[in-house]
C-alpha positions as CSV (number, residue, x, y, z in Angstrom):
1,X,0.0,0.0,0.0
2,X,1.6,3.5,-0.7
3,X,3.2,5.4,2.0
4,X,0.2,7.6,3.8
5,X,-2.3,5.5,2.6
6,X,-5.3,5.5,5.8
7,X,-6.5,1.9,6.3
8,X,-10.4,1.5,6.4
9,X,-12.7,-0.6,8.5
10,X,-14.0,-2.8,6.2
11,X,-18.1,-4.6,6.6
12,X,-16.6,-7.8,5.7
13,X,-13.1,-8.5,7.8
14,X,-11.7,-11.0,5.3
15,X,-10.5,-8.3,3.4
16,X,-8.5,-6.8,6.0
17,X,-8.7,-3.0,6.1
18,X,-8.6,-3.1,2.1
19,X,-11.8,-3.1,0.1
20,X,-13.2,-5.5,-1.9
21,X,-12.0,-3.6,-5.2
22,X,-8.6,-3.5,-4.0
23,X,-8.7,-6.7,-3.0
24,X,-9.8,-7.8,-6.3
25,X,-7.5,-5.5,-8.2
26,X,-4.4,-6.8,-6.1
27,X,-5.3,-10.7,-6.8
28,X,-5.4,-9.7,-10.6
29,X,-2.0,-8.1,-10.8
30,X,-0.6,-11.4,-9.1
31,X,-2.1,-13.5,-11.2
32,X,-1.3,-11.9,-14.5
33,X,2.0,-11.0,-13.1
34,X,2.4,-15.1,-12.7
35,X,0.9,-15.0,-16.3
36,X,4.0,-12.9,-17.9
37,X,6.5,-14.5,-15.9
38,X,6.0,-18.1,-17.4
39,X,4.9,-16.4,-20.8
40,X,7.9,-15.4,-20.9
41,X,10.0,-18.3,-20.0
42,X,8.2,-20.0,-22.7
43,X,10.0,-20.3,-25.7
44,X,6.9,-21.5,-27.7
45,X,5.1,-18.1,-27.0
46,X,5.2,-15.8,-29.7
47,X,6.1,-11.9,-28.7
48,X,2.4,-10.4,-29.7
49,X,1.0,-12.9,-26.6
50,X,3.5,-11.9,-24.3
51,X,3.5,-8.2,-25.7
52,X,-0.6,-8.4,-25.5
53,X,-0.5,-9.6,-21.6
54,X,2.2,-6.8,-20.8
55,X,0.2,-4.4,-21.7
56,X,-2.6,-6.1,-19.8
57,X,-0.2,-5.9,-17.1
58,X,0.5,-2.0,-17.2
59,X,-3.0,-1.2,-17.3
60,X,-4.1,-3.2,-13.9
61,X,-0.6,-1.6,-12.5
62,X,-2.1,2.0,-13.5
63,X,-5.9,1.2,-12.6
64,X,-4.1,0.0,-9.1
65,X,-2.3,3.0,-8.2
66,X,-5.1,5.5,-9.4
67,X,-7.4,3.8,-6.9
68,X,-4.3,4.3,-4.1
69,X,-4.0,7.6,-5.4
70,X,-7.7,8.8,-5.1
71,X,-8.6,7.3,-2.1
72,X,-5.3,8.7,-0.2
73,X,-7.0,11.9,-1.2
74,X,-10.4,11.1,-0.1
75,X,-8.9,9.7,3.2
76,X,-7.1,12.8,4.3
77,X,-10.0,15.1,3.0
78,X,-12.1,13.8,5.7
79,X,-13.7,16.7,7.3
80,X,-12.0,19.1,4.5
81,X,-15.8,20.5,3.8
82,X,-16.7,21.3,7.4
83,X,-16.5,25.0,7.1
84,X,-18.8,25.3,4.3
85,X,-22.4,26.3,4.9
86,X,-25.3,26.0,3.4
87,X,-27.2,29.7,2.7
88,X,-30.4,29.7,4.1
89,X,-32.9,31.9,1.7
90,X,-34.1,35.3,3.7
């Protein structure tokens, strides 16, 4: 998890502090990470498959720290809108 990231309480405590999308997202990179390793230790796989599952790869990697990214924001933002008001109508 990135540096200053604020674990949550999740509903469901299998997931540990993460959510279920991060979870998700985090079992997907593993798996195609797996996925390009023996791809590429393969000699019988051409280069478009492993070049295809690469980019695969990069896209779940960018997806992943987006997420990290946002939330961090959303996490420290907490209370950020406590000043603002609502005006009443005279």
């Amino acid at each position: 998890m990135p540096e200053g990231t604020t674990k949550i309480t999740p509903i469901d405590p299998i997931f540990h502090g993460e959510s279920n999308y991060e979870v998700g997202l985090e079992t997907l990179l593993a798996e195609t990470r797996d996925k390009v390793r023996k791809l590429q230790s393969d000699p019988n796989t051409s280069k478009e498959t492993i070049q295809d599952l690469t980019e695969q790869l990069q896209v779940l990697e960018t997806l992943w720290e987006n997420y990290h990214i946002g939330m961090n924001v959303f996490r420290n933002a907490k209370g950020g809108r406590d000043g603002i008001r609502e005006v009443k109508p005279e």
